[in-house]
KOLPASE-740859 format. One record per residue: residue in one letter; x, y, z of N, C-alpha, C in turn. Coordinates in steps of 0.1 Angstrom, whole numbers, padded with zeros to 4 digits, always signed. Example, Ala and Ser with C-alpha at 12.3 -4.5 7.8 and 13.67 -1.06 7.14 Angstrom:
2
A+0132-0057+0078+0123-0045+0078+0132-0033+0078;S+0128-0022+0071+0137-0011+0071+0129+0000+0079;
end
This chain:
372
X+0124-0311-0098+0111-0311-0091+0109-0297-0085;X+0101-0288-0089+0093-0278-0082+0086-0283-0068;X+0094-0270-0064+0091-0269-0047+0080-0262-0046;X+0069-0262-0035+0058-0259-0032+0063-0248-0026;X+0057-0231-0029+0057-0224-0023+0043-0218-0010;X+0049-0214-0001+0037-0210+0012+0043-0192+0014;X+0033-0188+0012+0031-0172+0009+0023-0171+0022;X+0029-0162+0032+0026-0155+0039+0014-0141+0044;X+0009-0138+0035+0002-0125+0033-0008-0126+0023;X-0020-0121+0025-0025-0122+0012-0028-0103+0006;X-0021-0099+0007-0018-0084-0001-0016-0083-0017;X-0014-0070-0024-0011-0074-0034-0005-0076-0039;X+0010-0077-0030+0024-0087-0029+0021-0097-0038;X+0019-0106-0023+0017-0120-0020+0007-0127-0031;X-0004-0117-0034-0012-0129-0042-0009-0122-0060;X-0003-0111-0061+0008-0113-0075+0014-0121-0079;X+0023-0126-0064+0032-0138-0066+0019-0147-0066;X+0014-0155-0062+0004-0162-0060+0001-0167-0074;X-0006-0154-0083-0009-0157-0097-0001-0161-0103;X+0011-0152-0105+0022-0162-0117+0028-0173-0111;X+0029-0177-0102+0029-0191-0096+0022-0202-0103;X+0008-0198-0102+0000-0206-0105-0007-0206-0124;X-0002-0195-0128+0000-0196-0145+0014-0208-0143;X+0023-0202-0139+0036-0218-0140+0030-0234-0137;X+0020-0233-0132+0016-0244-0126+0029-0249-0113;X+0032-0241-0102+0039-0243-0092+0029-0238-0083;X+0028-0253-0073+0022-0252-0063+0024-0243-0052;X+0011-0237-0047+0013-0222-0035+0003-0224-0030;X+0006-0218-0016-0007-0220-0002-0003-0203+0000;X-0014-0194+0005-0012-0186+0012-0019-0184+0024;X-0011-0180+0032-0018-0176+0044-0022-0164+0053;X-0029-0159+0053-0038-0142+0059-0045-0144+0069;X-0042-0138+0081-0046-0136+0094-0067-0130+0091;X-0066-0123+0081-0084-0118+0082-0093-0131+0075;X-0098-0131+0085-0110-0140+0084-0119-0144+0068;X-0114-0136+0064-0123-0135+0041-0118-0126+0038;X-0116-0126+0025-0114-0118+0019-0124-0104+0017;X-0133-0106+0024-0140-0089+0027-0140-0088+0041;X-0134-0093+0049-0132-0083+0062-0132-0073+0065;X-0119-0067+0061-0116-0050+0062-0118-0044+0047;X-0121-0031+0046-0120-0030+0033-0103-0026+0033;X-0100-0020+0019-0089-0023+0016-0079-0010+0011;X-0088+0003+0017-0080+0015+0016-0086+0020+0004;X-0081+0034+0001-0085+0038-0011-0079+0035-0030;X-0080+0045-0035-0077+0046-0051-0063+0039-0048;X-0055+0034-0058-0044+0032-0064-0039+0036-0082;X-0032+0045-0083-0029+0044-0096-0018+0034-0097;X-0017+0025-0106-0010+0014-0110+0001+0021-0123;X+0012+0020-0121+0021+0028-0128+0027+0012-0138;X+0030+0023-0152+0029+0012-0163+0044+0004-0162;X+0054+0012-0155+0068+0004-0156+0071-0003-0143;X+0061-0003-0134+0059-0015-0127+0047-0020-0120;X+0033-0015-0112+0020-0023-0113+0014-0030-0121;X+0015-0021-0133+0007-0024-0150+0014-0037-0152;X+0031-0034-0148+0037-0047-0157+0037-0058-0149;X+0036-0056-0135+0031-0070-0127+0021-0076-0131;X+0009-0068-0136-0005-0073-0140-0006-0078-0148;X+0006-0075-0166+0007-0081-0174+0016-0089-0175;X+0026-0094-0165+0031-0107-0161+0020-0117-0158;X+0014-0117-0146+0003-0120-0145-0011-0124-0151;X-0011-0116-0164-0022-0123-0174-0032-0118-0169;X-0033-0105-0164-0045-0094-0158-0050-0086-0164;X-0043-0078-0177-0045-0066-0178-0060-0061-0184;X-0065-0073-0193-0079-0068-0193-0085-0067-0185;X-0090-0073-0172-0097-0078-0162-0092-0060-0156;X-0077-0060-0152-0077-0044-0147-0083-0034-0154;X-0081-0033-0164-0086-0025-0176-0103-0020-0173;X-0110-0032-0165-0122-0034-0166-0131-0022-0149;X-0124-0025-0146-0124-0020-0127-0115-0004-0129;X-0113+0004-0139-0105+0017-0139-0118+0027-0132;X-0114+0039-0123-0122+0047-0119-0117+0057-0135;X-0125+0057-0146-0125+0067-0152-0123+0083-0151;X-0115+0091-0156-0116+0102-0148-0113+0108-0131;X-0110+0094-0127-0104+0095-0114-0083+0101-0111;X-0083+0101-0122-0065+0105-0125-0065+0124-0121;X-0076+0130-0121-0073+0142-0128-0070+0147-0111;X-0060+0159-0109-0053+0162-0099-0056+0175-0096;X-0051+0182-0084-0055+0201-0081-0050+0200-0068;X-0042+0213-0071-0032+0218-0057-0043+0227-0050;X-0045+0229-0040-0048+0245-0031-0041+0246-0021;X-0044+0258-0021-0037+0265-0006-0046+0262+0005;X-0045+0268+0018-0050+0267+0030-0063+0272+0032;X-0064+0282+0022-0075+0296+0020-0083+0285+0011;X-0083+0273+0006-0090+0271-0008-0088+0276-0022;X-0077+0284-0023-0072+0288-0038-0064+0283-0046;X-0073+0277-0058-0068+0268-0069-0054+0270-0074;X-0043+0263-0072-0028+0272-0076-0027+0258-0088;X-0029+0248-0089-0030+0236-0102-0043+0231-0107;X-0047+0226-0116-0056+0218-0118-0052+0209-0129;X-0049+0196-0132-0044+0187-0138-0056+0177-0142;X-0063+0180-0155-0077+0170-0162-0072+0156-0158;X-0081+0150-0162-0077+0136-0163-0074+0132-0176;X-0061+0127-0182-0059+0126-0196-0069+0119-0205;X-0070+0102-0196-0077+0094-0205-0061+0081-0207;X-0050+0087-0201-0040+0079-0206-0042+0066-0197;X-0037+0057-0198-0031+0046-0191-0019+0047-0184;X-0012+0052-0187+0005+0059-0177-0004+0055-0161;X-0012+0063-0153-0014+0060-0138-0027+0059-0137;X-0032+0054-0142-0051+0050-0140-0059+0050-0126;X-0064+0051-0122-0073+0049-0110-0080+0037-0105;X-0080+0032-0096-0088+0017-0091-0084+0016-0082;X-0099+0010-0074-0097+0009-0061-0089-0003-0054;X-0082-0007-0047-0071-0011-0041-0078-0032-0039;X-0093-0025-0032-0100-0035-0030-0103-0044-0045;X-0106-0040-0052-0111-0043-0064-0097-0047-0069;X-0089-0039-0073-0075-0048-0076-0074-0062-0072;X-0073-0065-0057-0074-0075-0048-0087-0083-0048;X-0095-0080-0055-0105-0087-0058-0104-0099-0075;X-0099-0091-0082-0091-0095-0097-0082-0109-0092;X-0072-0099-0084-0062-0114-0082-0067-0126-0074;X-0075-0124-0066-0080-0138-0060-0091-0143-0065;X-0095-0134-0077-0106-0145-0087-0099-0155-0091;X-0084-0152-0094-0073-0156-0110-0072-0171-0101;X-0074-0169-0090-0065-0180-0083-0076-0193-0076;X-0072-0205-0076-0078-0213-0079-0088-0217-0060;X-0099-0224-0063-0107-0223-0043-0096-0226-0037;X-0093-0220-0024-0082-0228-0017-0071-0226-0015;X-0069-0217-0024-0054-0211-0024-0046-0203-0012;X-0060-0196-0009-0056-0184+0001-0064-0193+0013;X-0056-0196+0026-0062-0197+0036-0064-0185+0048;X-0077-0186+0049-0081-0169+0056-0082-0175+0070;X-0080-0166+0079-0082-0164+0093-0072-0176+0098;X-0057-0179+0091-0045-0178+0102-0032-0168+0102;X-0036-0163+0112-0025-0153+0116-0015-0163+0122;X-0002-0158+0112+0009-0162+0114+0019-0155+0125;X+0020-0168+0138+0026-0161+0150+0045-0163+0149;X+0051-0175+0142+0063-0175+0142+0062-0183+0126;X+0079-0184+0129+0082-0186+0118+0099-0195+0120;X+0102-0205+0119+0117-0214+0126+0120-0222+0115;X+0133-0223+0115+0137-0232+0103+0139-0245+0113;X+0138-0252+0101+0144-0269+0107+0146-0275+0096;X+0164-0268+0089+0167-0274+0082+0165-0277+0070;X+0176-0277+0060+0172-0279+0041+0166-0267+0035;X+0162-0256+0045+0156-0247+0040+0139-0245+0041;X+0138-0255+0048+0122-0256+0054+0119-0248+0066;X+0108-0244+0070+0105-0238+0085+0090-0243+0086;X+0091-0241+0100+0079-0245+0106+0073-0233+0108;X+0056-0231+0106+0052-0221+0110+0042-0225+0121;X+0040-0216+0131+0030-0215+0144+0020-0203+0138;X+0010-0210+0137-0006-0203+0137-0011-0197+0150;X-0021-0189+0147-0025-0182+0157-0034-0193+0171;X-0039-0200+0162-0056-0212+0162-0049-0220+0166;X-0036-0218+0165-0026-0233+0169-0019-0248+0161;X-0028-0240+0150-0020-0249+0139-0011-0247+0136;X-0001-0259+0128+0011-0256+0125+0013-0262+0105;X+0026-0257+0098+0024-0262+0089+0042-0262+0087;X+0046-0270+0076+0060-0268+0072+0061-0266+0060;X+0070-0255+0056+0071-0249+0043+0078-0253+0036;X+0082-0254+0023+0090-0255+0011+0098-0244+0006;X+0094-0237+0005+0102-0223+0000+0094-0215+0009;X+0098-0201+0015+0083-0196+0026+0083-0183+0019;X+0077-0173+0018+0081-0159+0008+0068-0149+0023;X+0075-0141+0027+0071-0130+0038+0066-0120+0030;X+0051-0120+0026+0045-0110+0019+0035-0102+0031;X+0043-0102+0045+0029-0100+0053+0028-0084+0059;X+0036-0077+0052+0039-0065+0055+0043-0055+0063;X+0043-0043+0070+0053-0038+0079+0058-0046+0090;X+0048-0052+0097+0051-0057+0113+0052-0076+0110;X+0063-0077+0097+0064-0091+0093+0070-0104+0103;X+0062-0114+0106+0068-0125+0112+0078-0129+0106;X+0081-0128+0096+0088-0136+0086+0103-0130+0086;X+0101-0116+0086+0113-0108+0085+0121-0115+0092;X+0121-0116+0104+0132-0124+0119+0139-0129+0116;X+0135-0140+0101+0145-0148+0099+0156-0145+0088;X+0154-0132+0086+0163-0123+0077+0171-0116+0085;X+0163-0107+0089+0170-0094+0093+0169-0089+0105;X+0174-0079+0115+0172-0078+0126+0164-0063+0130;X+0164-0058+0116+0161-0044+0115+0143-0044+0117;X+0140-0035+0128+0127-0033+0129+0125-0017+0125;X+0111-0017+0117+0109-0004+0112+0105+0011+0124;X+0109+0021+0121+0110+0029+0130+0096+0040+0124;X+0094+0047+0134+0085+0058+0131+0090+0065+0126;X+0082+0074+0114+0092+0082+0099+0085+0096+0107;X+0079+0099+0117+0077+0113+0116+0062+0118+0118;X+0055+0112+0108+0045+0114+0105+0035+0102+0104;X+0021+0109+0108+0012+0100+0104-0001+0103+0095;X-0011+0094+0091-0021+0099+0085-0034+0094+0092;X-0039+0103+0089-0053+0101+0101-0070+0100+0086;X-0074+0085+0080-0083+0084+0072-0096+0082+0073;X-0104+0090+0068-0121+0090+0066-0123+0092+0059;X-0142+0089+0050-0150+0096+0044-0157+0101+0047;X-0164+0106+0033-0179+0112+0034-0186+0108+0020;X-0198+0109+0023-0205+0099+0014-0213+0106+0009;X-0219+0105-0002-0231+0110-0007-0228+0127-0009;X-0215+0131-0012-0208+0146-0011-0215+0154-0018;X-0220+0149-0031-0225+0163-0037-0238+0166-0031;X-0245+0157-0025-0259+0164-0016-0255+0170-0003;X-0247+0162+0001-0244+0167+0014-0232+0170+0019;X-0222+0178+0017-0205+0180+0015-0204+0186+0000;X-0216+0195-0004-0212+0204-0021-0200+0212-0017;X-0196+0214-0008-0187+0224-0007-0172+0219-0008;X-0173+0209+0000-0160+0201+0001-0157+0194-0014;X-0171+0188-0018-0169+0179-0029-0166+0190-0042;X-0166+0202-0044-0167+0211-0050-0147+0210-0049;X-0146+0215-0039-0130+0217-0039-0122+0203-0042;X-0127+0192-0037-0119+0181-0041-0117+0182-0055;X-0131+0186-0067-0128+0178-0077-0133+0165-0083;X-0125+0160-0095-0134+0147-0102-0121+0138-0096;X-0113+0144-0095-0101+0131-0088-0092+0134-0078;X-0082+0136-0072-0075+0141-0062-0073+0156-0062;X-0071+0154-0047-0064+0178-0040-0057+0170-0029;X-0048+0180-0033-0040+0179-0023-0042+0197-0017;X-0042+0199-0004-0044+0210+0004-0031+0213+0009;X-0021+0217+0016-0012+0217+0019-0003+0228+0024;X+0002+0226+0037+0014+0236+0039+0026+0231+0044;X+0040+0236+0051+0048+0227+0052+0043+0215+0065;X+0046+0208+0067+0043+0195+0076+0028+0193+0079;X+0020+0196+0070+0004+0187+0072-0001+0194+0060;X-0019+0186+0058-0025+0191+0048-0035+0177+0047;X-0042+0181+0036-0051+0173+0035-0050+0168+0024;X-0053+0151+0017-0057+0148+0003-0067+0140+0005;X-0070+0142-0005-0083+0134-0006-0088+0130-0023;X-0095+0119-0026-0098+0111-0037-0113+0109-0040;X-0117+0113-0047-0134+0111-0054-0129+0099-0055;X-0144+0089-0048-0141+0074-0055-0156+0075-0062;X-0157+0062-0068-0174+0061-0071-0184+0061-0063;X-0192+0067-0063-0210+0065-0054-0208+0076-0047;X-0201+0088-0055-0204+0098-0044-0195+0100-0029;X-0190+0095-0035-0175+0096-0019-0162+0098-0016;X-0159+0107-0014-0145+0110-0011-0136+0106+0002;X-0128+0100-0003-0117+0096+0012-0111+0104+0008;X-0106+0106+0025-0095+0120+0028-0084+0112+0036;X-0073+0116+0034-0062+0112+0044-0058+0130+0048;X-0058+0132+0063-0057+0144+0071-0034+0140+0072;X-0026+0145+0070-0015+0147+0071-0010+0152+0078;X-0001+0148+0090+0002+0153+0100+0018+0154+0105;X+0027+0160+0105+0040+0155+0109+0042+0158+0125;X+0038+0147+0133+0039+0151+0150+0046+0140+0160;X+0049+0141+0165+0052+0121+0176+0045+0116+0173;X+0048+0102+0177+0038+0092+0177+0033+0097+0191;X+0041+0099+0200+0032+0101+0214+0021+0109+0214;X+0016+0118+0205+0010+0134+0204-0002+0126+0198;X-0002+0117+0189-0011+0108+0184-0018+0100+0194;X-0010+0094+0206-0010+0085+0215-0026+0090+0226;X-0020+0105+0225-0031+0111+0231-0043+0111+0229;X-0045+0111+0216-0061+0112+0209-0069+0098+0215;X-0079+0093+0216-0091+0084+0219-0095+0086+0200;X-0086+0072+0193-0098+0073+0181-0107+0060+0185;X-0113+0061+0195-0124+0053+0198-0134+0062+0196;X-0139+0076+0204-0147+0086+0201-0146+0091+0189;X-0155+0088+0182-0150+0094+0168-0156+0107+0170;X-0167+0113+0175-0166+0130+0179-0153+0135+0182;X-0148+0132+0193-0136+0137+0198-0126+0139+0189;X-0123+0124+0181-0110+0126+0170-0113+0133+0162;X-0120+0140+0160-0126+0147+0144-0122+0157+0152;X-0126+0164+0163-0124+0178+0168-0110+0182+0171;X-0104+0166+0178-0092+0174+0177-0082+0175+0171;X-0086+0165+0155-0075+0164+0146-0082+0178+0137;X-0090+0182+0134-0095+0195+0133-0095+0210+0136;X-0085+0206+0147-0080+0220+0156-0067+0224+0154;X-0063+0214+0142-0053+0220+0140-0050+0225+0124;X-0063+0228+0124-0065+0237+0108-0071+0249+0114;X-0070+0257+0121-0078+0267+0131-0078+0275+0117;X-0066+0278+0112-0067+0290+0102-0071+0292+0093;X-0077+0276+0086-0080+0272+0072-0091+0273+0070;X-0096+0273+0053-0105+0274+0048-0116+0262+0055;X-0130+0270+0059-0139+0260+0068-0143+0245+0057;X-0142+0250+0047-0148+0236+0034-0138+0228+0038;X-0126+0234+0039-0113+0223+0038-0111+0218+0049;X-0114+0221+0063-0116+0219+0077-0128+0205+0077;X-0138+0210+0068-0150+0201+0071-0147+0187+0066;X-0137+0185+0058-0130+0168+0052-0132+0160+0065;X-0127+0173+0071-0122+0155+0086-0132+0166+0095;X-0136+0170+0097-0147+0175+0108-0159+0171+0106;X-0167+0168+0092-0179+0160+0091-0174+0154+0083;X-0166+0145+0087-0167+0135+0085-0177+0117+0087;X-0176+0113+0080-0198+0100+0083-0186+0095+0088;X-0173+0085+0090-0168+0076+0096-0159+0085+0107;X-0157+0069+0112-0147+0072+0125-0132+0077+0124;X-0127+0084+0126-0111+0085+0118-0104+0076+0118;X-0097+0069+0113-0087+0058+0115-0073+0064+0113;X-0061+0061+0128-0049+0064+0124-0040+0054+0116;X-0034+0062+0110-0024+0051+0097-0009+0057+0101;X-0007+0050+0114+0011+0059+0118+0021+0055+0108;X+0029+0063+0099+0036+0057+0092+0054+0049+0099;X+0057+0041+0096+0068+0041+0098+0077+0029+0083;X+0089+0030+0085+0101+0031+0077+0112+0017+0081;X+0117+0009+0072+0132+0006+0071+0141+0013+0064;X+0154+0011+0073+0164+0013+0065+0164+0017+0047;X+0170+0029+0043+0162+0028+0024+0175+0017+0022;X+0184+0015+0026+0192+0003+0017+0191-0009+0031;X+0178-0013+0030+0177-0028+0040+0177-0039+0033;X+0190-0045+0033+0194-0063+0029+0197-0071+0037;X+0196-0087+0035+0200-0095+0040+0212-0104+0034;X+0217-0109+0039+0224-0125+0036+0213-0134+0028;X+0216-0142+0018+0214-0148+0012+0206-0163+0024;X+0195-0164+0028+0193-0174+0040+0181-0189+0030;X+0186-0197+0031+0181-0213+0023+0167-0209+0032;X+0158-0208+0017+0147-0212+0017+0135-0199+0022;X+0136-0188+0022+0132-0178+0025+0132-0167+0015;X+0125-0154+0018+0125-0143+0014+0116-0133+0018;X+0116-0121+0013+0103-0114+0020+0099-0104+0003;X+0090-0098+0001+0084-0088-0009+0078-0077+0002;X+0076-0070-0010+0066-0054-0004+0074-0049+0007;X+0061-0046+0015+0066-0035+0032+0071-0049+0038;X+0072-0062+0038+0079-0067+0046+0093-0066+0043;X+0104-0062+0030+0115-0065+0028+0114-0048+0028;X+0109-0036+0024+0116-0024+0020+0103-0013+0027;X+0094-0015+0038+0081-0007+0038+0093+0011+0038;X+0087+0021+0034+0090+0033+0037+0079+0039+0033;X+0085+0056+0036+0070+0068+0033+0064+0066+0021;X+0053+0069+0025+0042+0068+0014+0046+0080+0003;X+0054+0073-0010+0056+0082-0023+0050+0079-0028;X+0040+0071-0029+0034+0066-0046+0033+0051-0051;X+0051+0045-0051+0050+0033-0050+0049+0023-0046;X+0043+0020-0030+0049+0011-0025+0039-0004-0029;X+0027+0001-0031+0020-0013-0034+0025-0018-0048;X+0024-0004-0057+0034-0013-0076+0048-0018-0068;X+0054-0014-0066+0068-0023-0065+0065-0034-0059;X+0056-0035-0049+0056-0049-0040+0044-0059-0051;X+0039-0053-0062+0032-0061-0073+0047-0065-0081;X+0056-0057-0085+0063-0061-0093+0074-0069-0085;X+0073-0072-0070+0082-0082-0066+0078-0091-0065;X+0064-0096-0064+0059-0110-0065+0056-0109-0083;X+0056-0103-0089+0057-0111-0105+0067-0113-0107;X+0078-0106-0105+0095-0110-0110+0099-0122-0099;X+0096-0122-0083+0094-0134-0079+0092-0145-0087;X+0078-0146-0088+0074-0154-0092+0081-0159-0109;X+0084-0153-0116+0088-0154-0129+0105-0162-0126;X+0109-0159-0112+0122-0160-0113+0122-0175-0103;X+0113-0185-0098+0109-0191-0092+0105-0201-0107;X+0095-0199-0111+0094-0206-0124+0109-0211-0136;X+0117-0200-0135+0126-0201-0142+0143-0207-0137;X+0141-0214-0124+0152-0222-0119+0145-0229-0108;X+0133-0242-0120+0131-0254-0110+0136-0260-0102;X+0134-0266-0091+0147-0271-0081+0154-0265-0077;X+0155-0256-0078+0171-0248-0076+0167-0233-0069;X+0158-0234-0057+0155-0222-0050+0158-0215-0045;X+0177-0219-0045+0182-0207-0041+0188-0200-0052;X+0190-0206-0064+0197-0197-0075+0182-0186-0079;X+0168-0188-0077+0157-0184-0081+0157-0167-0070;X+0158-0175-0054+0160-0164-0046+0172-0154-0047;X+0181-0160-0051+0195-0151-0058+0194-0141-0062;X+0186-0146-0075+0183-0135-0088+0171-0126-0085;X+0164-0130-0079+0151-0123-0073+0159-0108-0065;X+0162-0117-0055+0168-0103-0038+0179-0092-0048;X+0189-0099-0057+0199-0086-0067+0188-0081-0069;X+0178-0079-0076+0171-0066-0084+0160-0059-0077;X+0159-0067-0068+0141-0061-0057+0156-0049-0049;X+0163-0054-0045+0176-0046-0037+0179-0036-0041;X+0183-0030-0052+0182-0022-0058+0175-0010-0063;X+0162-0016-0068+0151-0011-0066+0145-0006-0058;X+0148-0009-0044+0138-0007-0033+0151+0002-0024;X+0157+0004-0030+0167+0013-0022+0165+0028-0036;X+0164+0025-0044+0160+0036-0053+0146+0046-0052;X+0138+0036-0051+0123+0037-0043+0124+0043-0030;X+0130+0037-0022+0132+0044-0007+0131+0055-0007;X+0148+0058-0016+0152+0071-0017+0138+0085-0023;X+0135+0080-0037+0127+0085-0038+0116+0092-0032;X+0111+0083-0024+0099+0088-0017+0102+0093-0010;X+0115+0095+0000+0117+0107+0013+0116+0115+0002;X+0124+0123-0012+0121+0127-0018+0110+0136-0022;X+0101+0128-0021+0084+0133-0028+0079+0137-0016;X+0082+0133-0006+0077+0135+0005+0078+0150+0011;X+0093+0154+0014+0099+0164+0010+0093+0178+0003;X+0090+0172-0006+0082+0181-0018+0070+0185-0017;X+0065+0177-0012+0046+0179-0010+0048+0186+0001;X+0054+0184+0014+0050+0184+0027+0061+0196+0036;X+0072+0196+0023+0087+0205+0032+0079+0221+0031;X+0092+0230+0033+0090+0244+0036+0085+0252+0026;X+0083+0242+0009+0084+0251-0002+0068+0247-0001;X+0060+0238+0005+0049+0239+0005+0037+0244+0001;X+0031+0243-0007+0024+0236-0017+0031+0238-0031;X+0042+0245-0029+0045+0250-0045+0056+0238-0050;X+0059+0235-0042+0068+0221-0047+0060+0215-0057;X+0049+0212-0052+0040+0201-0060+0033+0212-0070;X+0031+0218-0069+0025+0225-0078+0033+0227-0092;X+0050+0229-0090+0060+0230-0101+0061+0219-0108;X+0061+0207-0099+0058+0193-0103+0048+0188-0111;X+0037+0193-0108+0023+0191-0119+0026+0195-0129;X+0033+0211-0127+0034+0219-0143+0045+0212-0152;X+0054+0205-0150+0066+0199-0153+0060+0196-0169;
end
């Protein structure tokens, strides 16, 4: 007898797993604190990498549907300096290897695949307790309650779920990112939209810089890069979005004014994205009837992979859930050995990349890296 799984998050964890669940024909409920599925939007571009987003998608039985939603031309890359001087420019191939698409739109694919009902929106999950056989009870926000079968914690950094794993809470990594647009660039932002490019720049010196992404309709999101306390952040009012623009702004005094103007005219309000980190080798004990994917089981600095891996832990999830009915803990066994692994490799990596873009060799790291 297949046990009913209840999915925690509706990310692109959670509803990866979600899908190949439901190609098995194994019952799944998930649950997401935002109100619909268009609440918030959903961040910028993602390139989906072929030896694990792509191949979560074609677990999944996605790949045309992804194929369909690619920002064309959105792959192609360019280093500058502080002054605005081109030191890379990297075309867009045309390959499939790291394609472009927006995050939202990904997340839009997977919860067509899935059947009315699947995803319950607007309960924020407050706890999480076992009672036994490997079941837990969960407490809703609204005050409802539900009891689980198998429970899978796809709800990401600040997970309810985790608790019943682990005791490790993620720490601030250092840095944070501070994100906006601007719209309608080539009428109004020729200058900026000139330097960005047809696909990403990265701006950069050691511990800050700017990247930013051409999406469709004429708009670039910028993520502003910062390595400071969280306290120094604490300071700012991003309520005033005049204010945050000037004074996340003031600390490019020296830079090129085009490159200044990303986050100085900026049309939106800035949003802070403080990063923080687990342990890179964070595991648990083997616990009946649980688990976590994505930023709930491994979140760290932003390298590149963290949403493909947390795609490819709800499809090998899911695949490894299908492939020892009844038997959910030999399914969660085989699952936690290889996501473990993985995600301590990944970890490592990304301090790595991080390193690279953002350390003392500044901007030339990445620039040797493009020419590779």
């Amino acid at each position: 007898m297949t046990i009913p799984v209840t999915i925690a998050g509706a990310g692109l964890g959670g509803l990866t797993l979600a899908r190949v669940l439901h190609t098995h024909g194994i019952p799944v409920t998930v649950y997401d604190a935002e109100a619909s599925a268009g609440a918030r939007t959903q961040g910028g571009q993602l390139d989906l990498h072929e030896h694990n987003g792509q191949r979560a998608l074609e677990i999944a039985g996605l790949t045309e549907r992804y194929r369909a939603i690619i920002h064309r031309g959105g792959g192609a890359q360019r280093v500058l300096d502080r002054h605005g001087a081109v030191l890379a420019d990297v075309p867009d191939d045309g390959s499939m290897a790291r394609p472009e698409a927006l995050r939202g739109d990904i997340r839009r694919i997977l919860l067509e695949s899935l059947p009315d009902g699947t995803v319950r929106w607007g309960r924020k999950l407050r706890a999480a307790a076992p009672i036994g056989d490997g079941r837990h009870e969960l407490t809703f926000a609204d005050g409802t309650t539900d009891v689980s079968g198998l429970l899978v914690g796809a709800d990401g950094t600040w997970s309810r779920v985790r608790s019943l794993l682990s005791a490790h809470v993620p720490a601030y990594a250092g840095m944070s990112y501070v994100d906006a647009y601007l719209h309608d660039v080539d009428d109004r932002h020729p200058r900026a939209a000139a330097a960005v490019g047809a696909g990403a720049m990265y701006a950069l010196t050691p511990g800050k810089g700017f990247l930013a992404h051409r999406e469709r309709g004429g708009t670039i999101h910028v993520y502003v890069v910062l390595h400071r306390p969280a306290a120094w952040f604490a300071e700012i009012d991003f309520t005033d979005a005049g204010a945050a623009r000037r004074r996340i702004a003031a600390e490019f005094g020296d830079w090129a004014p085009h490159l200044v103007s990303l986050i100085a005219d900026a049309d939106t309000t800035p949003v802070l994205r403080s990063i923080y980190r687990l342990p890179d080798r964070h595991r648990w004990d083997r616990t009946p009837g649980v688990t976590l994917l994505g930023d709930a089981a491994h979140v760290t600095v932003p390298g590149g992979e963290g949403a493909n891996i947390a795609m490819l832990d709800g499809a090998e999830l899911g695949q490894a859930i299908a492939a020892h009915p009844g038997d959910p803990e030999a399914a969660l066994t085989a699952y936690e050995q290889v996501m473990f692994a993985r995600a301590e490799a990944e970890a490592t990596a990304a301090r790595e990349t991080i390193e690279l873009i953002f350390g003392a060799d500044a901007p030339h790291g990445l620039v040797r890296l493009l020419g590779d």
